[in-house]
C-alpha positions in Angstrom: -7.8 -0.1 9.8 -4.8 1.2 11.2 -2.4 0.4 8.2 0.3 2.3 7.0 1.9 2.4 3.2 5.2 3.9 3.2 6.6 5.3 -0.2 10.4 4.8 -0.2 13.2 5.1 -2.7 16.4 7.0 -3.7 16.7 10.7 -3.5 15.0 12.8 -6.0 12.8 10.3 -7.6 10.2 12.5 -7.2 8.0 10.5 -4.5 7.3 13.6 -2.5 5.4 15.0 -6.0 3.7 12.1 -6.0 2.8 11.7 -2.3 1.3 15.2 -3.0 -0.7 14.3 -5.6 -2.6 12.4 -3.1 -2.3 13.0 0.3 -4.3 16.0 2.8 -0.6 16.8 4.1 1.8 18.6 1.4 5.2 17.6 2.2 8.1 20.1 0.4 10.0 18.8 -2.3 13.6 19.8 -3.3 16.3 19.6 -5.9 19.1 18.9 -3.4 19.7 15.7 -1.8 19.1 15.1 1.9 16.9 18.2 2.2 14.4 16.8 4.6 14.9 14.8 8.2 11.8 13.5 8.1 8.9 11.3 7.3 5.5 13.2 6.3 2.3 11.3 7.2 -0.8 11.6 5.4 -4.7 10.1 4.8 -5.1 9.3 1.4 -9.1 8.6 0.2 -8.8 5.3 -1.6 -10.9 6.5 -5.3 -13.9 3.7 -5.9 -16.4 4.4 -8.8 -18.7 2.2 -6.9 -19.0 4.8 -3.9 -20.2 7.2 -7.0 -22.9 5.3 -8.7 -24.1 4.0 -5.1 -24.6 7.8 -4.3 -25.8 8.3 -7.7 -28.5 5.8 -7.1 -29.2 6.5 -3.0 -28.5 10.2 -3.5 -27.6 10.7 0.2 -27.1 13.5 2.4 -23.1 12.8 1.9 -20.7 10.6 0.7 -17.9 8.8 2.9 -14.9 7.2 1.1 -12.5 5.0 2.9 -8.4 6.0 3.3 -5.2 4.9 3.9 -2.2 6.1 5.5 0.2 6.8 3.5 4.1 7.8 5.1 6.6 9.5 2.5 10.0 8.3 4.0 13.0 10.5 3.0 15.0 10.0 0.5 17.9 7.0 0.8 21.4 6.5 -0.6 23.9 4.0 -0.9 25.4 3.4 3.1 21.7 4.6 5.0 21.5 1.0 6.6 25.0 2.5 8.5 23.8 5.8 9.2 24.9 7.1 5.9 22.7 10.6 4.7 19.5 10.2 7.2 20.5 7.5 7.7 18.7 4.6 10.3 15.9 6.5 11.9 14.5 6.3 7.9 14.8 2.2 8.0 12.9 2.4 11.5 10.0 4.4 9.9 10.1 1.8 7.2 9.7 -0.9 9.5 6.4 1.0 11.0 4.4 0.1 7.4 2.7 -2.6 6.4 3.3 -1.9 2.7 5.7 -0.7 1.0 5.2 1.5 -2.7 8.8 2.0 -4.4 8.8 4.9 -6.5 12.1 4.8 -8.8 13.1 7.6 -11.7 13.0 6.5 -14.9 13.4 10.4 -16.6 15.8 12.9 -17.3 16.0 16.4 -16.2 19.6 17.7 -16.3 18.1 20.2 -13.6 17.7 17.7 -11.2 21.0 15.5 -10.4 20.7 12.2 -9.4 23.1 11.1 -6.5 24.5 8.2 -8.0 25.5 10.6 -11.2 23.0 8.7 -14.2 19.5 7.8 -14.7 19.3 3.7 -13.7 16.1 2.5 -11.7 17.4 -0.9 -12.0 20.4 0.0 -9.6 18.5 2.4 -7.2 16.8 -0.3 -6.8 19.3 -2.9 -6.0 20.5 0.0 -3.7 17.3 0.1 -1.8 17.2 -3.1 -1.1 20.9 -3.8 -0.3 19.9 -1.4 2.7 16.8 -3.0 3.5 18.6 -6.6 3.2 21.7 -5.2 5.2 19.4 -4.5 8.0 17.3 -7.2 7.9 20.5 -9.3 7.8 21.7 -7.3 11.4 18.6 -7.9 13.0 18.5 -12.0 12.6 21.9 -12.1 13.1 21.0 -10.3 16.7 18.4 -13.0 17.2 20.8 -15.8 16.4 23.1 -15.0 19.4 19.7 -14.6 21.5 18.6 -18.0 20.5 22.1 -19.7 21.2 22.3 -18.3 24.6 18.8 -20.4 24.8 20.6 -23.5 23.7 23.0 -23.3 26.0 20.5 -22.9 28.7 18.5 -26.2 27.2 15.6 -24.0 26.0 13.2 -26.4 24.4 12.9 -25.8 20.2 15.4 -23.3 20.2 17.5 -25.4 18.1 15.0 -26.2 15.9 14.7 -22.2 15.5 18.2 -21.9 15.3 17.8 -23.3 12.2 15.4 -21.4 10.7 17.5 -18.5 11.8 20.3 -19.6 9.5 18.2 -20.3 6.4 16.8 -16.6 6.9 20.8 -15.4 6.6 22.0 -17.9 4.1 19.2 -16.0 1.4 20.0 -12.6 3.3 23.4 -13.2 1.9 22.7 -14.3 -1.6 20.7 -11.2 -1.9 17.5 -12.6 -1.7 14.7 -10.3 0.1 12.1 -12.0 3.0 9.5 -11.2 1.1 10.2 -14.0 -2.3 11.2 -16.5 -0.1 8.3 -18.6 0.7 8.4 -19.7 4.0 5.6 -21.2 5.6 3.8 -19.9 8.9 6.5 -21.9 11.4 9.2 -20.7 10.0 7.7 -16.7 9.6 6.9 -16.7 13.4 10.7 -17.5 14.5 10.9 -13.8 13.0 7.7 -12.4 13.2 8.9 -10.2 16.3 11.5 -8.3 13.6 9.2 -6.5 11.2 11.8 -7.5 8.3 12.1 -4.6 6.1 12.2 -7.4 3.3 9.1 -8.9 4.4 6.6 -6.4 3.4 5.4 -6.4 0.2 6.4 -4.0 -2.6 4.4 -1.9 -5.7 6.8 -0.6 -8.1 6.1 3.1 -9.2 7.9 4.5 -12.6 8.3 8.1 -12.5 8.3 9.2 -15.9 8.4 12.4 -17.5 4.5 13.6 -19.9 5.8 12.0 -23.4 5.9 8.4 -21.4 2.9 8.7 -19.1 0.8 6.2 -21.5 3.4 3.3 -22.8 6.2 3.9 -20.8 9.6 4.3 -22.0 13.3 2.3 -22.0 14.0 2.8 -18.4 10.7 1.5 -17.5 11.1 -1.3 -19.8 14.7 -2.3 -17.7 12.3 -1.7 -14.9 9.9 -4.6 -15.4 12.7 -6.8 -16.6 14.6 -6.6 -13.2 11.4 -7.3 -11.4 9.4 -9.7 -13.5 10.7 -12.7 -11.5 8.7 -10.9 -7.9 5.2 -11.0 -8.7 4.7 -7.6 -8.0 2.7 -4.8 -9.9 4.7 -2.0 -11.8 2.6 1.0 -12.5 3.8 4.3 -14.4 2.9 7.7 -12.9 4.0 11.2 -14.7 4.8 12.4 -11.3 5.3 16.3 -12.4 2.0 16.4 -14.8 0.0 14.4 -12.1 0.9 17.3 -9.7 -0.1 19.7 -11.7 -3.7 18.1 -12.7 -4.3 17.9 -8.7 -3.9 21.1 -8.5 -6.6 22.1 -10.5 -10.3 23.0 -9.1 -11.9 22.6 -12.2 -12.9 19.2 -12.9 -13.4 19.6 -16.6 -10.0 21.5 -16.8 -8.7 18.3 -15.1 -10.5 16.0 -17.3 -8.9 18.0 -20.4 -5.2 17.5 -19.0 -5.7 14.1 -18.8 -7.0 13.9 -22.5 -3.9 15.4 -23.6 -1.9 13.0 -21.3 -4.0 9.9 -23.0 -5.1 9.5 -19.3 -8.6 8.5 -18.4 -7.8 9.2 -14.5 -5.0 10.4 -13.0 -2.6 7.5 -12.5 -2.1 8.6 -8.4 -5.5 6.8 -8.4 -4.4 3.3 -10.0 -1.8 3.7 -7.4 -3.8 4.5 -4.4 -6.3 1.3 -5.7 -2.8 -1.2 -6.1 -1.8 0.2 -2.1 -5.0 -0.5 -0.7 -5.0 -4.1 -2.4 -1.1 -4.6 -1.6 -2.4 -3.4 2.2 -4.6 -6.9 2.2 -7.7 -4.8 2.2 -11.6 -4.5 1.2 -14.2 -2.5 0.7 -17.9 -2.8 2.1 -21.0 -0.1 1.9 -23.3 0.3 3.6 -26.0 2.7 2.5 -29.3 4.9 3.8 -30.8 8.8 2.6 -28.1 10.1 5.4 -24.9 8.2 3.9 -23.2 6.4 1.4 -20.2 5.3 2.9 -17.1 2.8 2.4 -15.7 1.1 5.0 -12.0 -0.8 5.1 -11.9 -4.0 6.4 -9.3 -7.0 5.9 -9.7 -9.6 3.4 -11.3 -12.8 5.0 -13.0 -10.7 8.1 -16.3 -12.2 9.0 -19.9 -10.1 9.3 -19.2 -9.5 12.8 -15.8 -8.5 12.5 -17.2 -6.3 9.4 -19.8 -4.6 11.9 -17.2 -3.7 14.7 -15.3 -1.7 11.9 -18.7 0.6 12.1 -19.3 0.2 15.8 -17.7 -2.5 18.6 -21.6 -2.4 19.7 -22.6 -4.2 16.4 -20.2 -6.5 16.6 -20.9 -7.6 20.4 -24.5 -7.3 19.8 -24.3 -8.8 16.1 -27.6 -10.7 15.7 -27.2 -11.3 11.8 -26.5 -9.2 8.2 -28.4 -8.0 5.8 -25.9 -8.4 2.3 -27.0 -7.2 -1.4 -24.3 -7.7 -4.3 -22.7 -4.6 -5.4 -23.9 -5.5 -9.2 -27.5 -6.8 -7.9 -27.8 -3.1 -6.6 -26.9 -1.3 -9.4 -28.3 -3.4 -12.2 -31.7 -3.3 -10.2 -31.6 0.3 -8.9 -33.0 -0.5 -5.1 -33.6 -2.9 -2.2 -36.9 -3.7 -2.7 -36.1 -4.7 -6.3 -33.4 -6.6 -4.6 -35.3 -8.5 -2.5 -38.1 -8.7 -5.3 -35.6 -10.5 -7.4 -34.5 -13.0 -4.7 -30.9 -11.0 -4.5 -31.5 -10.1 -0.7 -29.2 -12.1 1.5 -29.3 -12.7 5.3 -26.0 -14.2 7.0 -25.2 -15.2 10.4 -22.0 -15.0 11.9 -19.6 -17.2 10.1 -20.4 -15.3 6.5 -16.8 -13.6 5.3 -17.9 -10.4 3.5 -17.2 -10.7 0.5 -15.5 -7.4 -1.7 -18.1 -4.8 -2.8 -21.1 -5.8 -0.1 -23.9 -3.6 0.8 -24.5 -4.7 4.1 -27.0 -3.6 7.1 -26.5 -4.8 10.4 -29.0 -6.1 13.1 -27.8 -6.0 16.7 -29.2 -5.6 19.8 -27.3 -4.8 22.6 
């Protein structure tokens, strides 16, 4: 699955930290704003406790989780949507992702200045997106005097996407983002062809310092208040502590950090789990002596579409699958018990795999 989360917000938030926390690529980090020119791209392994008790069970040869691609996008400021600090080229690598996780600062460190002077996630994030919107508002605006030269020329249903071009900058100029608006699939495809920064959809992260990492704290609070009207998931992350438990080899020494956070996992996990569910996405197994592995696939794919993730020749040969219930596998410990108990499953093409399947494939090409 070729899907990219991108973690945006305003300058020294911290998101670098936490795109360390998780990623194979370390990105630097800095106290001083607009110290980096670019994005940093890395795989992220999406954490499942089902992967471990499958391999607990199967005890394979090795273990394959699934990943993401995560982008950390530079820093932004008031003005970026006009070339302010780094300006456009970051909005363009924002309008690359599918997903979007918005990490805002919601602690104090009198070491580490914040551009806009004071510690307020509510406007940073009001900043972000009046960028986002700004852009997004530019871009329809561009297409509106593409359509209208259609009109002129008696373009068939160009007026009637005229139209929809105006609703789209009526909201954009009440402030209201693509992505709360509602529209149904006719209306979507007169823009589709943008990548509306506004559009994608959005996991709020609160950076907070060790004291909050549990229940959060007042600027979190303003947090959830601002956004409780979106729908969307706000998580809290201890961005500094997190960096340093990933840091550690030792998995009981990490295991011991997190007991004095009041942790049981590190929070970069939840948020990893919320990006790959933001991202539209499941997880299927399949699983033999050799491997245990997860595989990504979309929500809704079908079996065949499921067994070209593994292969394009099990897909093109795909005769039927083979499908055991996560839970039917581990409360019964094995296939054959499976099947004994009348929890062994074969499907034809039109099954949609369902999140959590074991599935083997039967092809012949």
């Amino acid at each position: 699955m070729a899907l990219k989360c991108g973690i945006i917000g305003i300058t020294n938030t911290g998101k670098t930290t936490i795109f360390n926390c998780v990623s194979n690529t370390k990105a630097e980090s800095s106290n001083f704003v607009f110290s980096t020119n670019k994005s940093n791209i890395g795989q992220i392994n999406v954490p499942d406790p089902r992967l471990d008790k499958l391999s607990d069970l199967v005890k394979p040869q090795k273990t394959i989780s699934t990943s993401i691609e995560i982008v950390d996008i530079p820093g932004m400021a008031k003005g970026s949507s006009k070339g302010e600090g780094v300006g456009n080229s970051f909005l363009a690598d924002i309008r690359q992702t599918d997903a979007l996780i918005h990490v805002l600062r919601c602690f104090d460190d009198e070491n580490l200045p914040h551009v806009e002077g004071s510690i307020d996630p509510v406007r940073d994030k009001e900043i972000i997106d009046f960028e986002m919107l700004f852009k997004d508002l530019e871009s329809v605006e561009k297409k509106k005097n593409k359509i209208e030269k259609l009109i002129k020329a008696g373009e068939k249903g160009a007026k009637h996407d005229l139209e929809i071009i105006n609703e789209y900058i009526a909201n954009f100029e009440k402030g209201i983002p693509a992505r709360l608006l509602n529209f149904d699939e006719d209306k979507t495809r007169v823009v589709s062809d943008l990548f509306l920064l506004t559009e994608k959809p959005v996991l709020y992260v609160c950076n907070v310092d060790e004291k909050s990492a549990v229940g959060g704290n007042k600027y979190v609070e303003l947090l959830k208040e601002s956004v409780k009207n979106e729908n969307a998931e706000v998580l809290i992350i201890a961005g500094r502590s997190e960096e340093e438990i990933a840091e550690l080899e030792n998995y009981e020494d990490k295991l011991a950090f997190l007991e004095d956070l009041g942790l049981t996992e590190p929070g970069v996990n939840k948020m990893v789990r919320a990006a790959y569910k933001l991202l539209n996405l499941q997880t299927f197994f399949t699983a033999g002596p050799k491997e245990v592995r997860a595989w990504t696939i979309r929500a809704g794919m079908t079996a065949p579409q499921a067994a070209g993730v593994i292969h394009s020749d099990l897909e093109r040969g795909f005769i039927r699958a083979e499908v055991i219930k996560y839970n039917d596998y581990i409360s019964l410990g094995s296939e054959n018990a499976c099947k004994a108990a009348g929890k062994f499953y074969v499907e034809g093409k039109s099954y949609i795999v369902q999140d959590g399947d074991l599935l083997n494939i039967r092809f012949n090409v």
